[in-house]
C-alpha positions in Angstrom: -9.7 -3.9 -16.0 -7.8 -6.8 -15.3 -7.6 -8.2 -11.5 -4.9 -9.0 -9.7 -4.2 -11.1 -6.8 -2.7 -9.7 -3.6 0.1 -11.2 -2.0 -0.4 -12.0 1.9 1.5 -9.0 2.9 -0.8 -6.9 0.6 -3.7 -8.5 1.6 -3.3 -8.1 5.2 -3.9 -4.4 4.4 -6.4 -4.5 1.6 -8.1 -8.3 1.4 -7.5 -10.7 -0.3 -10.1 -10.9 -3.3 -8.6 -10.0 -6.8 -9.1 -6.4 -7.5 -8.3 -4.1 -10.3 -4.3 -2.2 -9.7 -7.1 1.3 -9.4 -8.6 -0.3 -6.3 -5.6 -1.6 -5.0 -4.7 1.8 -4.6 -7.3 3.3 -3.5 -7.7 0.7 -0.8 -4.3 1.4 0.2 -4.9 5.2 0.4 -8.2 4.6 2.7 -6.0 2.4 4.7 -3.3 5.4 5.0 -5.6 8.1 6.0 -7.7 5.9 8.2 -4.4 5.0 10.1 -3.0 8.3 9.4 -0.1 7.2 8.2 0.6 10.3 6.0 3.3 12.5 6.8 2.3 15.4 9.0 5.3 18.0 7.2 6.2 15.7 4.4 2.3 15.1 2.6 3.7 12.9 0.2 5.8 10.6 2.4 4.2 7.6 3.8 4.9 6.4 7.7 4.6 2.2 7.5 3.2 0.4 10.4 3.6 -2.9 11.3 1.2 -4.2 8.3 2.8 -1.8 5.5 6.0 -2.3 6.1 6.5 -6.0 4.4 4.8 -4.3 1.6 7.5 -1.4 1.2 10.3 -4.0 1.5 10.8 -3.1 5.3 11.2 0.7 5.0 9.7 3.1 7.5 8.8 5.9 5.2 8.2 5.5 1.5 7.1 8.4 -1.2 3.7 8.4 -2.5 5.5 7.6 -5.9 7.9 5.1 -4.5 5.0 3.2 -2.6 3.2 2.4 -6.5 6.6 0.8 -7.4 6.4 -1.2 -4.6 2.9 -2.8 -4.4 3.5 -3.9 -7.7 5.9 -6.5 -6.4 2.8 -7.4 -4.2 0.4 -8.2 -6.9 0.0 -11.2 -9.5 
């Protein structure tokens, strides 16, 4: 699998060692439920805090599909 760089937003969250897009993600999600982050009606909606939200382009709630879309901006 090819690695990719975070950008300092992302890496802020996740490090900032070249990883694999698989373990981006599921760095992110341990982040998310660690904080818990996830929305207590909405499951698939995601509540930034201060470190997410540069990485979902300032947003305070981003879908679980809309947040994959986004982190790809982060990573090179």
């Amino acid at each position: 699998m090819k690695e990719l760089k975070p950008s300092a937003q992302l890496a802020a969250v996740i490090g900032d060692k070249p990883i694999p897009r698989t373990e981006v993600v599921k760095k992110l999600w341990a982040y998310i439920k660690k904080n818990n982050l996830q929305d207590a009606k909405n499951r698939r909606a995601i509540n930034a805090d201060d470190k997410l939200k540069p990485v979902f382009g300032g947003k305070a709630q981003v879908s679980m599909f809309d947040m994959t879309k986004l982190i790809s901006k982060h990573l090179s």
